[in-house]
N, C-alpha and C positions, 0 to 999 in steps of 0.2 A: 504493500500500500504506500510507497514512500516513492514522491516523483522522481523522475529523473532528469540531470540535470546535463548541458554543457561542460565538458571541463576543460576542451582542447579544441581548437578549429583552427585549421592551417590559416583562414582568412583574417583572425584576429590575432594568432600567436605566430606567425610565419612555420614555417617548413624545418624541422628542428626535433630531431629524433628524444634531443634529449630534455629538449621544451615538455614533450609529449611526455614523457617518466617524471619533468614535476610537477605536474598538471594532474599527473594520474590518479588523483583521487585517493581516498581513503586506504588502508591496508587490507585487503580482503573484500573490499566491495564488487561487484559485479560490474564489468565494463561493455560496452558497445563500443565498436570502432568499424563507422562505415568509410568508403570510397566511393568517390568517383572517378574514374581516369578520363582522359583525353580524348576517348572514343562514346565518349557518353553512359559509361558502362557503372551499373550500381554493383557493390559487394562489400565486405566484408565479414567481421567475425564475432561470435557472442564469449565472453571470457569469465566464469564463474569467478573469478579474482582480479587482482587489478594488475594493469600491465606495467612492469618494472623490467627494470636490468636483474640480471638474473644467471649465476654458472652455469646453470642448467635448466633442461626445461620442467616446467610447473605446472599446476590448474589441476583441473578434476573433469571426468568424462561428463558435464554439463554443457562443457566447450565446444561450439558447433564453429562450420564457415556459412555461408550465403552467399546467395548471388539474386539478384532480381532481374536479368534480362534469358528473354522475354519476360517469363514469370517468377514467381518467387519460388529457389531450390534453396532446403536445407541440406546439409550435409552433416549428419553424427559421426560422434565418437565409435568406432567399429571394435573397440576392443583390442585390437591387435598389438599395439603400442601403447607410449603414453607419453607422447612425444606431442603435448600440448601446446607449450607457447614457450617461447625462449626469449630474452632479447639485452645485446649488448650496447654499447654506444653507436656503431656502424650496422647494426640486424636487430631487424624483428619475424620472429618466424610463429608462425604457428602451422602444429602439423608436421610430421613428418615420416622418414621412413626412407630406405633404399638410396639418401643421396639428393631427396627431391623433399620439397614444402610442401604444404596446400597453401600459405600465404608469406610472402614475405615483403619486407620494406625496406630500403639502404636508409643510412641513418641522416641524410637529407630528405629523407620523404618526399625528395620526386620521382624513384623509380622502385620497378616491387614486379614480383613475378606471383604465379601461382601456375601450380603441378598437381595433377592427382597425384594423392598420397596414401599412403596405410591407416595414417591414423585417423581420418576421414573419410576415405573412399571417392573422392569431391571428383569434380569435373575441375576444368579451369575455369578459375572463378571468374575472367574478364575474357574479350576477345581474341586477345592475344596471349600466349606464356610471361610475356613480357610486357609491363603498360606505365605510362610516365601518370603520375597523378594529378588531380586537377582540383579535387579539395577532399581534405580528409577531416575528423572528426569523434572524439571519445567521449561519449556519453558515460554516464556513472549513477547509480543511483544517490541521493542528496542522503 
């Protein structure tokens, strides 16, 4: 029952991997982090904890990805893994397996791939493997 709020928008806080980890909200709260890229393409990821820098990767199988083009695809935790979200000063990844992400960001936040992974099963979440971003944004709950 507790709104959700703003915590990160590339258009107020500029492009800045590490703007985005102190922005990230509370310790343990639940995050949103949509994209848009450059081809008009909606996606991103739902993250039962908040996104930080991190040794390794974290979260719990609540963690999904999305996409909404054409329509809205989620994409679950498959079990296989646990290779949830990771993220250093230069990467953000969520998802993984074999060598490949389901989503990743460089730590300027203009460019970011996604792969089907294991630890999702996802499709590619944007038009291309590879997509320059055009506004991104982490939701949190207040």
């Amino acid at each position: 029952q507790q709104p959700w709020r703003l915590l990160y928008c590339t258009g107020r806080d500029g492009f800045s991997l590490r703007t985005l980890y102190r922005c990230g909200g509370q310790p343990g709260c639940p995050a949103l982090l949509l994209i848009r890229d450059t081809e008009a393409q909606a996606f991103g990821a739902f993250c039962a904890s908040t996104i930080r820098c991190s040794k390794s990767f974290y979260g719990t199988g609540e963690t999904f990805l999305f996409s909404f083009s054409p329509e809205l695809k989620v994409f679950r935790w498959t079990g296989r893994n646990n290779f949830f979200m990771k993220g250093d000063v230069d990467l953000l990844m969520f998802g993984g397996g074999s060598g490949r992400f389901g989503l990743w960001l460089d730590g300027d936040l203009h460019h970011g791939g996604s792969h089907p992974c294991e630890t999702f099963d996802n499709e590619t979440l944007s038009a291309r493997e590879e997509f320059c971003v055009q506004d991104l944004e982490v939701w949190g709950l207040a």
